[in-house]
Structures are given as structure tokens and as C-alpha cells.
N, C-alpha and C positions, 0 to 999 in steps of 0.2 A: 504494500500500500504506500503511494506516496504521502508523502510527510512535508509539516513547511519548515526549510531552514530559518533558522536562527541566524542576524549577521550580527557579527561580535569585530572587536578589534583585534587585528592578528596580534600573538606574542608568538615569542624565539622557539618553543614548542610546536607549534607547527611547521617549522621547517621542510620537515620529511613529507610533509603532505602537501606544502608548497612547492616542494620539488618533483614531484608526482605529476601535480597540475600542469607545471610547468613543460618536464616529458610531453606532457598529454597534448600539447600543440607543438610539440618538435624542437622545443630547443633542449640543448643537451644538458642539463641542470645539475651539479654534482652539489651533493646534499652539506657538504663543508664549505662552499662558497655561496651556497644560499643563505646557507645561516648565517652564516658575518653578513650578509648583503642584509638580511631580513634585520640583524641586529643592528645597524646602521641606521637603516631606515627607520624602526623602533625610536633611535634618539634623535633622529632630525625632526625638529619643530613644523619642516616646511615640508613635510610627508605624510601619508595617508595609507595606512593598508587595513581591509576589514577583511574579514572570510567569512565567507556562510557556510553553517557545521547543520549538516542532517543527522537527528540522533541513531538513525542506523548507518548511515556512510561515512560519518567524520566530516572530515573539510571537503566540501564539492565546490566551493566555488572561493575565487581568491580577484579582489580589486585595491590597485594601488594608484595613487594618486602625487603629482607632486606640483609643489604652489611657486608662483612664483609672483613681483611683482609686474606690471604690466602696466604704462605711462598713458598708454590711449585710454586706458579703462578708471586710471585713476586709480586703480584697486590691484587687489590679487588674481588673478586666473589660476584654475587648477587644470591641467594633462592629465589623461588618462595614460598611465606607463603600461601595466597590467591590467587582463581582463580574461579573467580563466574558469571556464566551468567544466566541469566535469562532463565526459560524455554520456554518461548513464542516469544525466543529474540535467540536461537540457529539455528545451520546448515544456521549458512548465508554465510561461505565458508570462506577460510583464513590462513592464519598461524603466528603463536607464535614461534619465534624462540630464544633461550637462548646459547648465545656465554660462551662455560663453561670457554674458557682460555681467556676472557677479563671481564664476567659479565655483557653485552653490549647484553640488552631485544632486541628485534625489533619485529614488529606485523604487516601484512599486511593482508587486507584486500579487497573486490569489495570495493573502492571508498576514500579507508583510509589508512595512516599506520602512526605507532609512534616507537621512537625510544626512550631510555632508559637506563642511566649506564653512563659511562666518556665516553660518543661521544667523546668528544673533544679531548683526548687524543688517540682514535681511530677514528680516524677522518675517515677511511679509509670504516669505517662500517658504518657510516651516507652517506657518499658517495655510495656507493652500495647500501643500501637502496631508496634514490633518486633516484639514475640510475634505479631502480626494478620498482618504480612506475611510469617513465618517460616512460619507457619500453613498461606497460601497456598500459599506456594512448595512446600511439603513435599506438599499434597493435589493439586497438580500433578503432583505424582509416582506418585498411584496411591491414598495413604493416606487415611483416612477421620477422623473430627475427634468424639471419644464425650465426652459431657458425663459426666464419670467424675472417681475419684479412682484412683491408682495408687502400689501400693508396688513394692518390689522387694527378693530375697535369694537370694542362691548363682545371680545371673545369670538369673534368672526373675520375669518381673513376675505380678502379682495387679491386676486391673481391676475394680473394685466400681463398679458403674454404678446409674443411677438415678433415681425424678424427684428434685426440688428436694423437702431435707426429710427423704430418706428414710434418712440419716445415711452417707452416703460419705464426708465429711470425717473423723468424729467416729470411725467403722472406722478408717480409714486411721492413725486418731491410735493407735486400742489395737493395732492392729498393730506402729507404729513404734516403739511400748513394749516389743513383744515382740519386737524385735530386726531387724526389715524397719527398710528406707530409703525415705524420701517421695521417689517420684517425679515428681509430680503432684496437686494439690490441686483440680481443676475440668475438666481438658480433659486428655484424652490424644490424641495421634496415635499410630494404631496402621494398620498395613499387611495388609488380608484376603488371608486365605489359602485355596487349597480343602482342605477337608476330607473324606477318604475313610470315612466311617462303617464301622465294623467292630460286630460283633456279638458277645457274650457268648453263650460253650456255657455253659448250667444244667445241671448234671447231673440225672437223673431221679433222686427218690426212688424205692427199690426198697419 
């Protein structure tokens, strides 16, 4: 049965399984020069290696990073150096995504995701991440995911839905002027429901 890895920060202890991985894409990895590499890497401040451990296979997947400053961006950018999964331990679905104007990893995954780089300083990108896997879990449940703006008052929401452009936000705003609460600015989850159509009696004109 598959299982979801765990991603942790590499220690000197995985070596042997870093150099396995390593093998597993052809380069020829001798397990005494991985480790002083991996231990290096361990103490550079401007280095990044996590692994993902399956509690039945051990280390199946290895990602290393290295930061550097970078003058166009004002900031740091991070390289992906390494990027090793195990072949027995692929197409489990996912994504790897590398923010190039902050350096700022995020990985999501069925059941998992990590984040990586100055979160803190992009806090904004941890925050979307959270929200991503919130997202999940909730449409797991049944709910549906509507590119909407949403207010709400007296315990009843208002869903203004629409393309991009067609002024959801900018409703939502003169609403909240007139006394509604922004519940949402871009994305609502909402839970369908059936609905029994009932019919309006028109009285006949005599």
C-alpha cells in the first residue's frame, strides 16, 4: 500500500541513502564523499537539503537547494542543485513549484506539502500554501472550490461569481460599505446542495 512521505531535513545519517538516490540517476556517488559533501552542506547557512522518508522504504526522495544573492531581484534566489526520487517511489502526483522573484520552494503533494526559502519574509507565500492544502482537505469532503467573491450578514452569505474583470471584488467592496462582512475576496468553498424547484401560482387576470 502506498504511504505518504514524511519531508524532514537531511542529517549526515542519510548519506548511504543519498548515495543510492544518487546511483539511481547515474552519477557514480561513492558513499565517503557524499558524506563530507552532505556534511558541508549541513553547515552552510546558504544550503538547503530535505528528504522524504516512507516509513516502509526509508529515504525515497532527496532535494537540495543553494541560495544565493541576486542584485536584479534585490533579494536571494534559490537553485535547485539536486532533485532525486526514487524509482519505485514516482508518479505519486504533485507539484514542485520555485518562486524565481523571491527563491520561496513550495511542494504539494496527495496528503503533504512543505515550504522553503524566507517564508517569513514572504509570508504571503506560506499563507497560500496553507490556504492550497486547506482547500484540499475541505473539497475532500464533498465541497466545491467557485472563483467568487463573498460577503456575508445576519448569518447568510451573498456569492457574486464570475469571469476575471467582471467586478466581484469591487461588488463585494460597495456591499461591505453597506454594512455586509468580506468573507472572501477570490475563492469560496461552498458545499452543493439539492434543490427541490417549487413553482409560483400566477393568479389569472379576470
Amino acid at each position: 500500500m502506498l504511504t505518504t512521505p514524511m519531508i524532514r531535513s537531511a542529517a549526515a545519517a542519510d548519506a548511504p541513502a543519498i548515495t543510492a538516490l544518487l546511483r539511481d540517476l547515474g552519477y557514480p556517488g561513492e558513499p565517503d564523499r557524499v558524506s563530507a559533501t552532505l556534511r558541508q552542506l549541513l553547515d552552510d547557512p546558504s544550503a538547503f537539503v530535505v528528504v522524504a522518508v516512507d516509513d516502509d522504504r526509508g529515504v525515497v526522495g532527496l532535494l537540495s537547494l543553494s541560495c544565493r544573492p541576486v542584485l536584479r531581484l534585490q533579494g536571494v534566489a534559490a537553485t535547485i542543485e539536486e532533485l532525486a526520487v526514487r524509482s519505485d517511489a514516482r508518479a505519486r502526483g504533485g507539484r514542485l513549484i520555485l518562486k524565481r522573484s523571491t527563491g520561496a520552494l513550495m511542494a504539494l503533494w496527495p496528503g503533504g506539502a512543505f515550504a522553503a526559502g524566507d517564508i517569513r519574509t514572504n509570508l504571503n507565500q506560506g499563507i497560500n500554501l496553507v490556504n492550497n492544502c486547506y482547500a484540499k482537505a475541505v473539497l475532500r469532503r464533498g465541497h466545491v472550490l467557485l472563483h467568487a467573491s463573498a460577503v456575508v450578514r445576519d448569518q447568510r452569505a451573498a456569492v457574486l461569481a464570475g469571469p476575471p474583470g467582471a467586478g466581484k471584488s469591487t461588488s463585494a467592496l460597495h456591499l461591505v460599505e453597506a454594512g455586509f462582512h468580506c468573507l472572501s475576496n477570490d475563492r469560496v468553498l461552498a458545499k452543493p446542495f439539492r434543490v427541490v424547484p417549487t413553482g409560483l401560482h400566477r393568479r389569472r387576470a379576470v
